[in-house]
C-alpha positions, 0 to 999 in steps of 0.5 A: 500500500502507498504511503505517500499518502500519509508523510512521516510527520502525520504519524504522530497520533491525531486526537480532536475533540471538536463541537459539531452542529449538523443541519438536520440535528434537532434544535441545540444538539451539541455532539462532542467528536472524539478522535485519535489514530496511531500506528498501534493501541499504544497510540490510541489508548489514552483517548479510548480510556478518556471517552471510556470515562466519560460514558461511565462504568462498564456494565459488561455481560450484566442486566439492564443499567441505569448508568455507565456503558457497554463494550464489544471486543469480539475477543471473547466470541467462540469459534463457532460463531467466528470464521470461517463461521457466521457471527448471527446479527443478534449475538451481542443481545441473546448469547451475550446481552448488550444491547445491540442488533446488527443489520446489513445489505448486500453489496458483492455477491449473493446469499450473504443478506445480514451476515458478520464475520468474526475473524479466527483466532490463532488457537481455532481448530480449523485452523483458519488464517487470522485477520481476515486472511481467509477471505485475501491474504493481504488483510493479516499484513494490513490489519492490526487489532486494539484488543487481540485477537479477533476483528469484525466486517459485515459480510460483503458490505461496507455499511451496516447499522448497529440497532439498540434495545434494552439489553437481553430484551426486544423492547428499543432502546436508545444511548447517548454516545457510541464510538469505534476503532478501525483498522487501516483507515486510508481514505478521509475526504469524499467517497473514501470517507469511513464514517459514523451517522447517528440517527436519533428517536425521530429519524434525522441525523443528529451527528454525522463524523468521518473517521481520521486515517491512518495506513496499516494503523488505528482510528478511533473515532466516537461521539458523546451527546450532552444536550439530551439527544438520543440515539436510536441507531448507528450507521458505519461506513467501513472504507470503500469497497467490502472484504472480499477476495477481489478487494486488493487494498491499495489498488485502484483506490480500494480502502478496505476497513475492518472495525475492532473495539465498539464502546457505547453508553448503556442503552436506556427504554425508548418508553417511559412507564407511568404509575398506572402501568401504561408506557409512553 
């Protein structure tokens, strides 16, 4: 992959924490952006503990909370919802209750309607390569992980959406900042932007951020609420072309992106019950 994108003197970690005012946010919605890249987690580290704090505890695989957040490192994901098996969308609020249901569309090839892969660990009795090497053997040498080992795509798609519920529950729900760490992150400007689109309780955007770039590296970037939005669904753009066979990053101006550590606050109701045990 070309460097010449990305001079010497840009490698020094970029961390901007900006106030952003979007056009079809609701009236005085304030979103705090956070971001930082690096060559490794060393480099981001800081700033991922820092809005790490500002959501609160981590309330982990437990019950419904009223404070603090939720992670997913997929480290912990068994094989057998791991490559070269299918990750199923609603893992992370049945198997191992979060809060969060994922969605896709296809965008390559046919029969992969809302699939996630998890990438294989080294100890997987299938043996199957690490990083996504399975899918093209160029990703193990250009992807590197926050939390080791495991790494996270949708399934030939670059964009997914990452929907909230009450944890281990159906009934929706919505958070107050959500952020993530990607892997190899070439492109900042335009189409190659990789991205984050927060859609709040009545359907409009109320933030929309692109994440910084770093070649071989790690950006973070996430967003925290402080003026009462929330925010019922995440939309990630993931570089510009999905991870398939065919995606070569690097050439013909193909970013492949995959995603590691998702840190958001604890998803809260959408429904206010009352004295007399009707919700609102």
């Amino acid at each position: 992959m070309s460097s010449t994108r990305f001079p010497l003197q840009a490698l020094a970690v970029a961390v901007t924490v900006a106030l952003a005012l979007t056009a079809t946010a609701t009236a005085n919605a304030a979103a705090v952006i956070v971001r930082a890249e690096g060559a490794n987690a060393a480099a981001i580290q800081a700033t991922v503990d820092t809005f790490r704090t500002s959501l609160g505890a981590n309330n982990g695989v437990g019950p419904p909370a009223a404070t603090g957040r939720r992670e997913i490192n997929w480290d912990g994901v068994p094989d057998t919802a791991a490559a070269p098996n299918f990750l199923p969308p609603n893992f992370f609020n049945t198997t191992s209750p979060r809060g969060v249901v994922f969605n896709t569309i296809q965008e390559v090839n046919s029969g992969s309607l809302n699939d996630f892969i998890v990438s294989a660990d080294d100890t997987n009795a299938t043996l199957t390569p690490v990083r996504f090497a399975d899918i093209n053997a160029q990703y193990s040498s250009i992807f590197t992980t926050f939390s080791a080992q495991r790494l996270f795509t949708p399934r030939n798609s670059r964009t997914m959406d990452v929907n909230f519920f009450v944890p281990g529950t159906t009934t929706p729900a919505a958070v107050t900042g959500f952020g993530v760490v990607f892997a190899d992150v070439d492109g900042t400007t335009g189409a190659s932007r990789t991205s984050l689109r927060f859609i709040d309780t009545n359907g409009n955007i109320a933030a929309a951020v692109s994440s910084g770039a770093f070649d071989n590296g790690l950006s973070f970037v996430g967003v925290l609420f402080n003026a009462g939005e929330r925010i019922t669904r995440v939309v990630i753009v993931s570089g510009t072309d999905p991870l398939v066979a065919s995606s070569v990053d690097g050439t013909n101006g193909v970013d492949v992106v995959a995603m590691d550590d998702f840190i958001y606050a604890e998803p809260q109701t959408l429904f206010t019950v009352f004295a007399d045990g009707f919700e609102n």
